[in-house]
C-alpha positions as CSV (number, residue, x, y, z in Angstrom):
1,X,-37.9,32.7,29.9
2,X,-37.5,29.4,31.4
3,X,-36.9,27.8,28.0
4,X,-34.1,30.2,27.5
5,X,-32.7,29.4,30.6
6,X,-32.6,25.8,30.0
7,X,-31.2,26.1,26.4
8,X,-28.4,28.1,28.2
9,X,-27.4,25.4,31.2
10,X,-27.8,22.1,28.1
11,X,-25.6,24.1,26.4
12,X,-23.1,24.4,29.7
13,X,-23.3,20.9,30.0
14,X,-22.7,19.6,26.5
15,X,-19.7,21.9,26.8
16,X,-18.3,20.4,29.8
17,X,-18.7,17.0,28.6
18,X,-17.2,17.8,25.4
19,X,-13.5,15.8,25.7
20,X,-9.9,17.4,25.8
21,X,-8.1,17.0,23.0
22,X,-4.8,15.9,23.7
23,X,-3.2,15.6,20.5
24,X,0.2,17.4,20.3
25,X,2.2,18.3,17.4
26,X,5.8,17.7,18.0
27,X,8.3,19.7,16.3
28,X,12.4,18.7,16.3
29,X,14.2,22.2,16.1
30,X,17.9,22.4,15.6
31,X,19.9,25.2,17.3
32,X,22.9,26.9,15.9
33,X,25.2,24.2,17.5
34,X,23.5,21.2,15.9
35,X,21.4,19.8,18.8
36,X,17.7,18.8,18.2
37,X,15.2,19.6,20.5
38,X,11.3,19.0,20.6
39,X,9.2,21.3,21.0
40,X,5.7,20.5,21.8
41,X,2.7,22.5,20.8
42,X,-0.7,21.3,22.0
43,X,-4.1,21.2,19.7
44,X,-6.4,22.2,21.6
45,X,-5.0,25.4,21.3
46,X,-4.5,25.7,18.0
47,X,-6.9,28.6,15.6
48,X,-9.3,27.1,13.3
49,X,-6.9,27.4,10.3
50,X,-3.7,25.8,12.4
51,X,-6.1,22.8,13.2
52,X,-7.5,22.2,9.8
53,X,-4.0,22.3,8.6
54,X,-3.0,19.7,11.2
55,X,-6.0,17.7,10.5
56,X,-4.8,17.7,6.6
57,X,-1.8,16.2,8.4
58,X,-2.9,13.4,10.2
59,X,-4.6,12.1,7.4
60,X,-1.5,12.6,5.4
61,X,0.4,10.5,8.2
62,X,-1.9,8.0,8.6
63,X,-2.6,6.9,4.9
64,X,1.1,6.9,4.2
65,X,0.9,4.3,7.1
66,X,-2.0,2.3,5.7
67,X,0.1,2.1,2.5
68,X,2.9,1.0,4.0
69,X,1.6,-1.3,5.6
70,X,-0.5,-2.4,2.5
71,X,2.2,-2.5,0.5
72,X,4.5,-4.9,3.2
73,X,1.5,-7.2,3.3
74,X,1.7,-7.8,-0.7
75,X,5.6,-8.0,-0.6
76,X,4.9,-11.1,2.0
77,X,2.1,-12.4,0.2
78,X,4.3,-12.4,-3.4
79,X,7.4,-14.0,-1.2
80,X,4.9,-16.9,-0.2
81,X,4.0,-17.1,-3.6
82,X,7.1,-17.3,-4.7
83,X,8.4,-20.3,-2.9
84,X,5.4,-22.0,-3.4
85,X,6.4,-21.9,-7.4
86,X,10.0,-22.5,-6.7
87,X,8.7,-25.4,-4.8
88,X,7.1,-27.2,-7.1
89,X,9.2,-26.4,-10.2
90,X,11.9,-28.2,-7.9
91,X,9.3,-31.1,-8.0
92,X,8.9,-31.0,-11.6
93,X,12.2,-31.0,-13.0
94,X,13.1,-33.8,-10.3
95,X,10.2,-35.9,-10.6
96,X,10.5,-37.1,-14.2
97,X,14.2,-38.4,-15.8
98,X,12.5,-38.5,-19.3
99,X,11.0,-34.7,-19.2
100,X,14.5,-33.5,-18.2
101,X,14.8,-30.1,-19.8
102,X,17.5,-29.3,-22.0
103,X,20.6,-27.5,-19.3
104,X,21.7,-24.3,-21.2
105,X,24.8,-22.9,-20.5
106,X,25.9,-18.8,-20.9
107,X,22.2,-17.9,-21.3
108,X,21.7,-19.5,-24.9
109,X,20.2,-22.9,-25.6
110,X,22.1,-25.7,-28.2
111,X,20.0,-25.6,-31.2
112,X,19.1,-29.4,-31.7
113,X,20.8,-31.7,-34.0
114,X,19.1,-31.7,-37.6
């Protein structure tokens, strides 16, 4: 009996040590007039179901994040990129009288004299 009796106050314990959840799912409500309101439901008292539903939700939320974020971080890289090329095309055509490319006007080039 003492073994069962132990089992029972580890399992006390582990239960009290177990932390809150504090995560809180924030709804905005409109009422008939227009105004928003939040209303505030907390997790820790959500069913099974409502919490693995919420769960889905967060991870929803935070991988559109990470892709945002992802895809911001390209954009910058590309812009860097981008006026690095500029940047040295600029050199190019200014460096060399004699390799001058040919300046074409309304989008077409001159065909070359024959």
């Amino acid at each position: 009996m003492a073994k069962a009796d132990n089992q029972v106050e580890e399992s006390a314990v582990t239960e009290q040590e177990k932390p809150k959840d504090l995560r809180k799912f924030v709804d905005v409500v409109k009422d008939e007039d227009g105004n928003e309101t939040n209303q505030e439901y907390a997790v820790a008292e959500f069913n099974d179901e409502q919490k693995l539903i919420y769960n889905k939700l967060e991870v929803i939320v935070a991988n559109d994040q990470k892709l945002e974020t992802q895809y911001q971080f390209s954009k910058e890289q590309n812009s860097v990129l981008s006026n690095h090329y500029v940047s040295e095309l600029k050199k190019l055509l200014s460096s060399g009288e004699d390799d001058e490319p040919e300046v074409v006007e309304n989008g077409e080039a001159e065909e070359e004299s024959k």
